[in-house]
C-alpha positions in Angstrom: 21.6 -10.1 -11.6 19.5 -10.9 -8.4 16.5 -13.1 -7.9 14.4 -12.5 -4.8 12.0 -15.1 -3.9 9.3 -14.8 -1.3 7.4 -18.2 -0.1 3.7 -17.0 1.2 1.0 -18.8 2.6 -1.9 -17.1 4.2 -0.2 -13.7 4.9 -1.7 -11.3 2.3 -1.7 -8.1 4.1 1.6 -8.8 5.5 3.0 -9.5 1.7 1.2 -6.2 0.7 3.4 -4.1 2.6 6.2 -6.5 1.5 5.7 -6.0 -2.3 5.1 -2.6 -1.8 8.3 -1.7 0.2 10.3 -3.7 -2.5 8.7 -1.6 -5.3 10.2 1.5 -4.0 13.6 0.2 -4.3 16.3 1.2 -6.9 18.0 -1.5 -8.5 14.5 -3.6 -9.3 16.1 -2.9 -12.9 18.6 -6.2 -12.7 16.3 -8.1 -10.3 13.4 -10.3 -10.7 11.0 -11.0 -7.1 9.8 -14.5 -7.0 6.5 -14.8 -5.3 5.7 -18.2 -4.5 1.8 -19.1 -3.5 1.9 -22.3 -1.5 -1.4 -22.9 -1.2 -3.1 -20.0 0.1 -6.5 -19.7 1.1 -7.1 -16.1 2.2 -7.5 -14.2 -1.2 -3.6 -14.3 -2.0 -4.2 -16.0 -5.4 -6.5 -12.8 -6.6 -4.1 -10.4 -4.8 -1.1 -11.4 -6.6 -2.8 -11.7 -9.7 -4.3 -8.4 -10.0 -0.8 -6.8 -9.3 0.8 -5.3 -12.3 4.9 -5.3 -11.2 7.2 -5.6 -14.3 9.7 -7.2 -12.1 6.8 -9.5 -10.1 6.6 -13.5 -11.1 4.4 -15.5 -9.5 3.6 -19.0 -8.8 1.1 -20.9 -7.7 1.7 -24.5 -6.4 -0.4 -26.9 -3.8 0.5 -26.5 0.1 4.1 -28.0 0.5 5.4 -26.1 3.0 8.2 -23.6 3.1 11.5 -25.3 2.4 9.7 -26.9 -1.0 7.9 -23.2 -1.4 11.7 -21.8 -1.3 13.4 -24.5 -3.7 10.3 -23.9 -6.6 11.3 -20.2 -6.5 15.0 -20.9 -7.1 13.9 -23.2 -9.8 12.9 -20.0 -11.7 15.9 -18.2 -10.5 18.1 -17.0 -13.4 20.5 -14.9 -11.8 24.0 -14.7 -10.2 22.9 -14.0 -6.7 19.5 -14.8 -4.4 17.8 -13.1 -1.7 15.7 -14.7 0.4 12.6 -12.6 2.2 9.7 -13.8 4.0 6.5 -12.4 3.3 6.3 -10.3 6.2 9.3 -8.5 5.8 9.2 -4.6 5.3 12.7 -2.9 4.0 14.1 -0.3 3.7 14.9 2.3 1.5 18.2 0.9 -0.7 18.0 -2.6 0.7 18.5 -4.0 -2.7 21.2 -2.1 -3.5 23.0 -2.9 -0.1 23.0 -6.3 -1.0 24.1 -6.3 -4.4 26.7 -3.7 -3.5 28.1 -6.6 -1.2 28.2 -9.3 -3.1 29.8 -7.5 -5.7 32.5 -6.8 -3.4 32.8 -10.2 -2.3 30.6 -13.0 -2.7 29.4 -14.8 0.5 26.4 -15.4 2.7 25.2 -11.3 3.7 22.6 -11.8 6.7 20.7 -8.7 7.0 19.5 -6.4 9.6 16.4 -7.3 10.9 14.6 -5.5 13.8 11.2 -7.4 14.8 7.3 -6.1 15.4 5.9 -8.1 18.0 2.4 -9.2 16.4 0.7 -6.9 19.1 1.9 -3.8 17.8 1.4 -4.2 13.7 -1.1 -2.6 13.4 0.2 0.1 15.1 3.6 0.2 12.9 1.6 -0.2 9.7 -0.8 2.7 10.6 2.4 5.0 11.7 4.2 3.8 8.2 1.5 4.8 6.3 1.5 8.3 8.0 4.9 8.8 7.4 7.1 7.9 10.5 10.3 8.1 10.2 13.0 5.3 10.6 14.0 6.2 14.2 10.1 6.1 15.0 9.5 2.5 13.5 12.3 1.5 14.8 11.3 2.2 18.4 8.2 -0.4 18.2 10.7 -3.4 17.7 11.6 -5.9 20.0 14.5 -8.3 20.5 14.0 -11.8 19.4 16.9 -14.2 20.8 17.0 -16.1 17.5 16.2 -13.5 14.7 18.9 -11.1 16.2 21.6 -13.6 17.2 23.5 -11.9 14.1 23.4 -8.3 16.0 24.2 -9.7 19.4 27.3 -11.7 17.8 28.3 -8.8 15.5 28.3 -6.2 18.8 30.4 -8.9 20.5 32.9 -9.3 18.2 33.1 -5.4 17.2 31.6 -5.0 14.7 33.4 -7.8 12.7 31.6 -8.5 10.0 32.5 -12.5 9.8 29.5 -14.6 11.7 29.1 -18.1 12.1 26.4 -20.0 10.4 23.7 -20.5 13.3 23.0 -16.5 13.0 21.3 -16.9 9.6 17.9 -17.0 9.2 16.2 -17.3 5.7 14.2 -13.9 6.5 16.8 -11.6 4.9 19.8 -13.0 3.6 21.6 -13.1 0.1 24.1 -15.2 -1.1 25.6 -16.6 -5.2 22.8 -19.1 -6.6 25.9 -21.1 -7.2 26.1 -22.0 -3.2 22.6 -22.9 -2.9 23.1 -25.1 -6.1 26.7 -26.4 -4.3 24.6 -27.7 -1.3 21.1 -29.0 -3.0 19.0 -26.6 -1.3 16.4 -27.2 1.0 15.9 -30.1 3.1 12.2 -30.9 2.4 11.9 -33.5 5.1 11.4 -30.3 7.8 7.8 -29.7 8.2 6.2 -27.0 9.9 7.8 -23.8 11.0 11.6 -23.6 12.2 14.6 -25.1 12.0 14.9 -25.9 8.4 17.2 -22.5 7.5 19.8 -23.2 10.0 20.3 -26.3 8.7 20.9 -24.8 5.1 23.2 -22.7 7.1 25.4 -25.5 8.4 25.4 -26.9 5.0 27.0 -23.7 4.3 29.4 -23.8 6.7 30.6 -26.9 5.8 31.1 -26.1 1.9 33.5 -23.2 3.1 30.8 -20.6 2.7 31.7 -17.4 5.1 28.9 -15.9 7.0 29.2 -11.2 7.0 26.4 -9.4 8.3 25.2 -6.1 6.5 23.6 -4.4 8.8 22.8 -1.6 6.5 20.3 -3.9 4.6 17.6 -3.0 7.0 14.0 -4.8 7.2 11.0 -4.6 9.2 9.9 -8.3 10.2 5.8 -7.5 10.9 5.4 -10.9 13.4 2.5 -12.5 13.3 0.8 -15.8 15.5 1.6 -19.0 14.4 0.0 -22.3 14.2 2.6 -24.1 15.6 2.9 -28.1 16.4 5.7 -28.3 19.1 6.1 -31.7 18.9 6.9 -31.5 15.2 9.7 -28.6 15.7 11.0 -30.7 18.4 12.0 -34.0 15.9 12.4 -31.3 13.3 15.8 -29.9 16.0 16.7 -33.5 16.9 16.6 -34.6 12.7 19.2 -31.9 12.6 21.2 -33.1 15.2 21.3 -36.7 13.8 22.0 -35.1 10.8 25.0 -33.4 11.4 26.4 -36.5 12.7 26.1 -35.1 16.1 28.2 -32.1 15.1 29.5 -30.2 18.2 28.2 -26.6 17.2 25.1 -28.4 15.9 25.2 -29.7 19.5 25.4 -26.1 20.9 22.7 -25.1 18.9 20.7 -27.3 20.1 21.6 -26.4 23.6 21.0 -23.0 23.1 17.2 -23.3 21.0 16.4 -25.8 24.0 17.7 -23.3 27.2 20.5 -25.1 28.1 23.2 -22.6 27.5 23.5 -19.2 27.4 24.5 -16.8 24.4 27.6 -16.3 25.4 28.4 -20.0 25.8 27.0 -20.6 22.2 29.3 -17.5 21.0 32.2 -19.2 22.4 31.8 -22.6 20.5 30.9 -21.4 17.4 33.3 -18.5 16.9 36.2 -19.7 18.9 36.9 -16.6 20.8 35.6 -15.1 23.9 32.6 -12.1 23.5 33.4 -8.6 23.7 30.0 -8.3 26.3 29.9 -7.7 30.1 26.5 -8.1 30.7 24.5 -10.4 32.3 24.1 -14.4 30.5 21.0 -14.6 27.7 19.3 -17.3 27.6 16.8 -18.2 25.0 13.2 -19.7 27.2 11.8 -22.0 24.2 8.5 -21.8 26.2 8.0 -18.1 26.4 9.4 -17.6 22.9 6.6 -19.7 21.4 3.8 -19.2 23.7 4.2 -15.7 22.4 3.9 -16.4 19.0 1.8 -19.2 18.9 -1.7 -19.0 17.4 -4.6 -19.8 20.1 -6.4 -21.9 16.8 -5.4 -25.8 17.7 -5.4 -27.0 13.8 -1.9 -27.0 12.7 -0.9 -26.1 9.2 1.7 -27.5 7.3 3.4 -24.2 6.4 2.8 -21.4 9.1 
């Protein structure tokens, strides 16, 4: 009834926790967890391979980066609905069934909770997990991400309306019918790196009449980590978008908004047609900061990070 599918690449304590959060679930009866190795070269081949989950598939395939890693999982896919994880992603007790429980309500695109660690304080989150802290605990070591959380700032503004608009989903935790992803052809393979490529799946979305809800009771940890990241890359990966779209107004607010040119609000405003419920003080996403802080000190870039 559900396929997860997890793209990895050189994160193999990360996707331990993963794998082992999602084997606590209920519902891992109807669902099958895609993991797919692109290209790994930390020990992730022998670590998947020694694992003995009845509801585990892996697959192996040369480094192609993480929009090709995603389309081979859904290749395998079998089922009515997908949920898309990374492999640093922790959940939550029920997540499955959260998501399932939606979509079987009504089908459409479910963006989950997801409440960030900072890669400075992993290690402490994992060692407090592990000891037994409780949600409210864990949850005090996240930390706001202007992109990952767009969904919870836009869901707060609009009362707690469920509908979103498309530029609040992130491939990180997010379900939707097999039949949509089908509907659109997937992936665009021609991103490279890291960023940019799920938002544009996302508008894809939009544009076949898919409607965006978030489910913020499909909770996950999202353990952060440094990045190898090639800035000049993400940058024609944002302006491929933009061409893409024809130029597409909210494409073009997007864009304003990764690049620090408009605020949140002002993004809210073109892209849900209605004036936020907020009165605080104008967010604006710094590009700069944002990855300085999670780029990697190495200079060799990778091609999926």
């Amino acid at each position: 009834m559900l396929s997860i599918v997890i793209p990895t690449y050189n994160q193999r304590e990360r996707l331990e926790e993963t794998l082992g959060a999602l084997a606590k679930q209920s519902c891992l009866r109807d669902t099958t967890v895609y993991v797919v190795n692109d290209g790994s070269t930390d020990g992730t081949r022998l670590f998947l391979e020694q694992l003995d989950y009845d509801w585990l598939k892996v697959i192996h395939q040369a480094n192609r980066g993480r929009s090709a890693a995603r389309n081979t999982g859904m290749q395998q896919a079998r089922s009515k609905y997908v949920l898309f994880l990374d492999d640093d992603m922790v959940v939550l007790p029920r997540f499955i069934e959260h998501h399932l429980a939606a979509q079987q309500e009504q089908e459409g695109i479910y963006i989950g909770e997801i409440l960030n660690i900072s890669s400075d304080k992993v290690e402490r989150f994992i060692a407090e997990k592990h000891a037994g802290a409780d949600f409210a605990t864990l949850a005090n070591l996240q930390e706001e991400d202007l992109l990952v959380n767009l969904g919870r700032y836009f869901y707060e503004w609009s009362n707690k309306q469920a509908a979103l608009s498309w530029v609040c989903m992130v491939a990180a935790n997010v379900s939707f019918p097999i039949s949509m992803f089908k509907q659109v052809n997937g992936f665009d393979e021609r991103f490279k790196g890291w960023g940019v490529e799920d938002h544009e799946l996302a508008f894809r979305f939009h544009q076949a009449g898919g409607k965006f809800r978030y489910l913020d009771e499909a909770k996950a940890f999202h353990l952060d980590h440094r990045k190898q990241i090639n800035r000049p890359q993400l940058l024609e990966n944002v302006l491929y978008f933009y061409k893409k779209s024809a130029f597409e107004r909210e494409v073009k607010a997007y864009v304003d908004y990764v690049t620090g040119k408009i605020s949140m609000s002002d993004l809210y405003r073109i892209v849900m047609k209605q004036e936020p419920t907020c009165t605080e003080q104008e967010i604006y996403f710094r590009p700069n900061a944002h990855l300085t802080k999670k780029e990697s000190k190495e200079v060799v870039y990778a091609t999926n990070s």
